[in-house]
TIMI-2910 file (N, C-alpha, C, CB; in pm, 1 decimal, decimal comma, always signed):
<rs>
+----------+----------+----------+----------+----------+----------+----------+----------+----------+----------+----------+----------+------+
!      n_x !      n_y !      n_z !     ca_x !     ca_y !     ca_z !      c_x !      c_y !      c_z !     cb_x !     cb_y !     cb_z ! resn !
+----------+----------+----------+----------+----------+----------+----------+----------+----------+----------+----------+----------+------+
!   -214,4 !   +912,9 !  -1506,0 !   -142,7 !   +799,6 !  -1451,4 !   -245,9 !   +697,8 !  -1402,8 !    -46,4 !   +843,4 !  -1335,8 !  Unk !
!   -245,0 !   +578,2 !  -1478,2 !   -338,7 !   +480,7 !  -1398,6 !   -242,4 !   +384,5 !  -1283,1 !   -423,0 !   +369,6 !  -1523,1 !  Unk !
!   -340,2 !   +297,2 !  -1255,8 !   -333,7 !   +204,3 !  -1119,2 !   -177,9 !   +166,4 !  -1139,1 !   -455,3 !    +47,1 !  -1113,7 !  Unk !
!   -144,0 !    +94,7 !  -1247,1 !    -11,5 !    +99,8 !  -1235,4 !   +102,7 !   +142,8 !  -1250,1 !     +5,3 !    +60,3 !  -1250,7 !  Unk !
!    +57,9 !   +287,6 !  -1255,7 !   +169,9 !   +381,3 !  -1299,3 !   +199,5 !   +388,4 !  -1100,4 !   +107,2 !   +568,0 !  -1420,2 !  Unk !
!    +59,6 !   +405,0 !  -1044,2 !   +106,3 !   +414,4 !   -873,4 !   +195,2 !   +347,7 !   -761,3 !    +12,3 !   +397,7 !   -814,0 !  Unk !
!   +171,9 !   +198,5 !   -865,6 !   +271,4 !    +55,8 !   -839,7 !   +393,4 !    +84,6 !   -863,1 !   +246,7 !    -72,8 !   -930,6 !  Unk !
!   +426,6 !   +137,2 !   -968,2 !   +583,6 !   +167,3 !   -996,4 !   +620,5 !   +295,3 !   -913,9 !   +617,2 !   +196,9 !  -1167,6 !  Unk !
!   +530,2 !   +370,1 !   -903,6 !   +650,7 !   +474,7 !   -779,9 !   +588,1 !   +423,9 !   -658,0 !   +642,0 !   +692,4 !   -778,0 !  Unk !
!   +546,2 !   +326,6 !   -615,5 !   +575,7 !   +299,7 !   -489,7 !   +681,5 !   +198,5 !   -521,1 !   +456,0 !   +256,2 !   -400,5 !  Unk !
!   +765,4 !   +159,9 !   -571,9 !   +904,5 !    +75,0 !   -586,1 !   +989,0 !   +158,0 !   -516,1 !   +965,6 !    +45,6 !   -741,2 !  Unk !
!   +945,1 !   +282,7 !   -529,7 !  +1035,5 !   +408,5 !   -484,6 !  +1058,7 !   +419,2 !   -281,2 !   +928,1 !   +575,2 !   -557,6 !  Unk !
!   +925,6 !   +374,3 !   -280,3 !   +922,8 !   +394,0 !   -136,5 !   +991,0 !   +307,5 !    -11,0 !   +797,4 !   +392,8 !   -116,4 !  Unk !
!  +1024,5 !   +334,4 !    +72,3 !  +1152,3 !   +274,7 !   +162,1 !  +1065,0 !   +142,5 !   +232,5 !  +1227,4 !   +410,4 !   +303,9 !  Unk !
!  +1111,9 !     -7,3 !   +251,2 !  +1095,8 !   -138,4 !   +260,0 !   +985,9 !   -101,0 !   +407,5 !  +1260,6 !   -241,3 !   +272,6 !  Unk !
!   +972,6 !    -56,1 !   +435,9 !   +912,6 !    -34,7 !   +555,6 !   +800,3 !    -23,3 !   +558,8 !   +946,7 !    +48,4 !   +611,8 !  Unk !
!   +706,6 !    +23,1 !   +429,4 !   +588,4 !    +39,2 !   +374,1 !   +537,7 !    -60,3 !   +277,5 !   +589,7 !   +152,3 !   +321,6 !  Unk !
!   +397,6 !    -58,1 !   +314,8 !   +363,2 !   -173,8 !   +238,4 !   +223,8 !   -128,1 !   +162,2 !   +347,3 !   -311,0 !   +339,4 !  Unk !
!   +213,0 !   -214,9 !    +79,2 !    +94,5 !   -116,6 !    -38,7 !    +26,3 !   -269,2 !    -90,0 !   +198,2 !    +10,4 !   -222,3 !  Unk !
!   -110,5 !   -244,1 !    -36,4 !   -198,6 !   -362,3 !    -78,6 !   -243,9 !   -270,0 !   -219,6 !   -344,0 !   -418,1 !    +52,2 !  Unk !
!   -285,9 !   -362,6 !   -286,3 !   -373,9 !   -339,4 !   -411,2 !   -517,9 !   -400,4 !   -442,0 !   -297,5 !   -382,2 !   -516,2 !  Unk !
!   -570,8 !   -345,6 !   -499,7 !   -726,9 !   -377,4 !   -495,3 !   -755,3 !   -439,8 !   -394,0 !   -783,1 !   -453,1 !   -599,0 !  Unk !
!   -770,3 !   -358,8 !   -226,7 !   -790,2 !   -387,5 !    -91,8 !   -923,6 !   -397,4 !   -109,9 !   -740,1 !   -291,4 !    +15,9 !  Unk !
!  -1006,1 !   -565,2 !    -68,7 !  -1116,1 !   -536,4 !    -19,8 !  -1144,5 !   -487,7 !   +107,5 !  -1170,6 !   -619,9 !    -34,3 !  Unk !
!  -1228,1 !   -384,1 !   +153,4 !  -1275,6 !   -345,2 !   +285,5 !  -1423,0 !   -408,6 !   +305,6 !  -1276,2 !   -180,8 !   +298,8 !  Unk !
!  -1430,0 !   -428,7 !   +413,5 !  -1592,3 !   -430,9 !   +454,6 !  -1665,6 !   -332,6 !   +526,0 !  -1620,5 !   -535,2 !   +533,4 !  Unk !
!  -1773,2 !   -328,0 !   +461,9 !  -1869,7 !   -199,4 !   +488,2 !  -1981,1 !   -217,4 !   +600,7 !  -1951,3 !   -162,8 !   +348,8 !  Unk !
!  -2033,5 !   -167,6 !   +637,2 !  -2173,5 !   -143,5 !   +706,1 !  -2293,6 !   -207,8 !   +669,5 !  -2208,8 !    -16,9 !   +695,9 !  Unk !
!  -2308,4 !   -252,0 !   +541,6 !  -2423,7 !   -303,2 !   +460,2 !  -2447,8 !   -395,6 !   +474,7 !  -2428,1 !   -303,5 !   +351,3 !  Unk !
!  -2456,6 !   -541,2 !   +563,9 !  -2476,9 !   -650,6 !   +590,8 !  -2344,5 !   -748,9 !   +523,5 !  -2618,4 !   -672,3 !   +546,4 !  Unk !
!  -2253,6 !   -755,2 !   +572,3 !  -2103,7 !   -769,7 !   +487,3 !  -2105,6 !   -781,3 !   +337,6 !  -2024,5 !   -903,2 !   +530,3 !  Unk !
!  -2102,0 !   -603,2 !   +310,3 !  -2079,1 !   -614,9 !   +193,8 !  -1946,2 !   -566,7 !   +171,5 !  -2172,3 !   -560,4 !   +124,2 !  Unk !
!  -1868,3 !   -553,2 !    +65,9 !  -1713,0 !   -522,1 !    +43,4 !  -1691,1 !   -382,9 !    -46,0 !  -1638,6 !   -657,8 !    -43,0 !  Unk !
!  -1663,8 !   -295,6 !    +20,6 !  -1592,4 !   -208,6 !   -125,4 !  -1444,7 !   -224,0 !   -166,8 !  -1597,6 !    -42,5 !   -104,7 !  Unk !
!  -1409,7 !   -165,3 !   -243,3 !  -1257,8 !   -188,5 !   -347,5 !  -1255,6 !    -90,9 !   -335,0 !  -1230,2 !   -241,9 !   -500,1 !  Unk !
!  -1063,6 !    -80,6 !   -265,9 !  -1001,2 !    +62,8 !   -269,0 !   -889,3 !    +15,9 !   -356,5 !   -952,2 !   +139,8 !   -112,9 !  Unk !
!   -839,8 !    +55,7 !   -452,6 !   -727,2 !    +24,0 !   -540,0 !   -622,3 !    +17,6 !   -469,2 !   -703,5 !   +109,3 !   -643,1 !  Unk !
!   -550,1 !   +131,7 !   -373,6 !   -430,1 !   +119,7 !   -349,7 !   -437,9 !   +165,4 !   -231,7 !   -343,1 !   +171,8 !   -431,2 !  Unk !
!   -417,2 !    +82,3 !    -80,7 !   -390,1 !   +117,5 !    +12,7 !   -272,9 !   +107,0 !    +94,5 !   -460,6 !    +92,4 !    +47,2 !  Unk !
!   -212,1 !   +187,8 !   +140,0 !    -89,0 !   +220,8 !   +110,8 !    -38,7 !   +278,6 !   +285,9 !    -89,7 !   +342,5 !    -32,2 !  Unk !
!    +20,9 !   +210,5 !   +337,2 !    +86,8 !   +183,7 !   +526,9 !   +216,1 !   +224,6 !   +473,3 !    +91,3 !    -17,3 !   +627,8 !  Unk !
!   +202,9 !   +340,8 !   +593,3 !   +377,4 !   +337,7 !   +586,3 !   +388,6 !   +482,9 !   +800,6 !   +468,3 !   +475,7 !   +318,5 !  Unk !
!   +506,2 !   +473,7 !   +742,4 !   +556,2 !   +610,9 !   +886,1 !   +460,9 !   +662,1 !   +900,2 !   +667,8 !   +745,1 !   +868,9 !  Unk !
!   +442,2 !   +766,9 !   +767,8 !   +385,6 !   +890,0 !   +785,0 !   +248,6 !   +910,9 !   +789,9 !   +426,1 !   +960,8 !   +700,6 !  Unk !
!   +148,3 !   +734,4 !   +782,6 !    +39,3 !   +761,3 !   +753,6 !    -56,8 !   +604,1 !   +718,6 !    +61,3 !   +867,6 !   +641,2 !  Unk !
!   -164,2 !   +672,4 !   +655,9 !   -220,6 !   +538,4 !   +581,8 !   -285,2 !   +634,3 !   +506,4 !   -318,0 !   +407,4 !   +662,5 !  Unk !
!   -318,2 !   +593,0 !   +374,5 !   -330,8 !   +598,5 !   +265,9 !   -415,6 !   +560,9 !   +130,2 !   -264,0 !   +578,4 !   +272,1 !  Unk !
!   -554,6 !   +602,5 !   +139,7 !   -643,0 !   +515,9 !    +29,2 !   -613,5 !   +597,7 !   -101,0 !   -827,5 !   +508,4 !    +64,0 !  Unk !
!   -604,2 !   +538,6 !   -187,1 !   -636,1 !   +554,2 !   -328,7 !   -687,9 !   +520,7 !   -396,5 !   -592,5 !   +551,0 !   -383,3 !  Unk !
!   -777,9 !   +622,9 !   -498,0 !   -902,2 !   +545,8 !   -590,8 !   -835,9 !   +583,2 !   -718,4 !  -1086,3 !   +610,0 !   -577,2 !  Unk !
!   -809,5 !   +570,9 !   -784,3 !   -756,5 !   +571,7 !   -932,1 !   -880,2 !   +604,4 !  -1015,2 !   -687,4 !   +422,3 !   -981,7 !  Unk !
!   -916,3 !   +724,3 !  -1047,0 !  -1061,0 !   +772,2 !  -1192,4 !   -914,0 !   +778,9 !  -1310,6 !  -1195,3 !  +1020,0 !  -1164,5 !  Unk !
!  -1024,5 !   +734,0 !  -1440,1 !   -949,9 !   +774,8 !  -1539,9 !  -1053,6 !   +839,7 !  -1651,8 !   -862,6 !   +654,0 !  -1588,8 !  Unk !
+----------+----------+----------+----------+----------+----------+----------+----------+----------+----------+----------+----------+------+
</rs>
């Protein structure tokens, strides 16, 4: 399942949650940025996802 197979079942998930995609974060390295594909807020949690294929 790639990146957007993850997009379509989060359609699934209740309005209350919200799911950034290709989230830049900033790192430690003199502002540098990494890419988390799918980060993903909701009730039960928070949520990174890296998508390998």
């Amino acid at each position: 399942m790639r990146e957007w197979g993850i997009s379509a079942i989060f359609q699934c998930f209740p309005d209350t949650w919200v799911m950034f995609n290709n989230a830049l974060i900033p790192t430690n390295n003199s502002g540098g940025l990494t890419e988390i594909d799918h980060l993903i807020i909701g009730t039960q949690g928070i949520f990174l996802l890296e998508i390998k294929t």
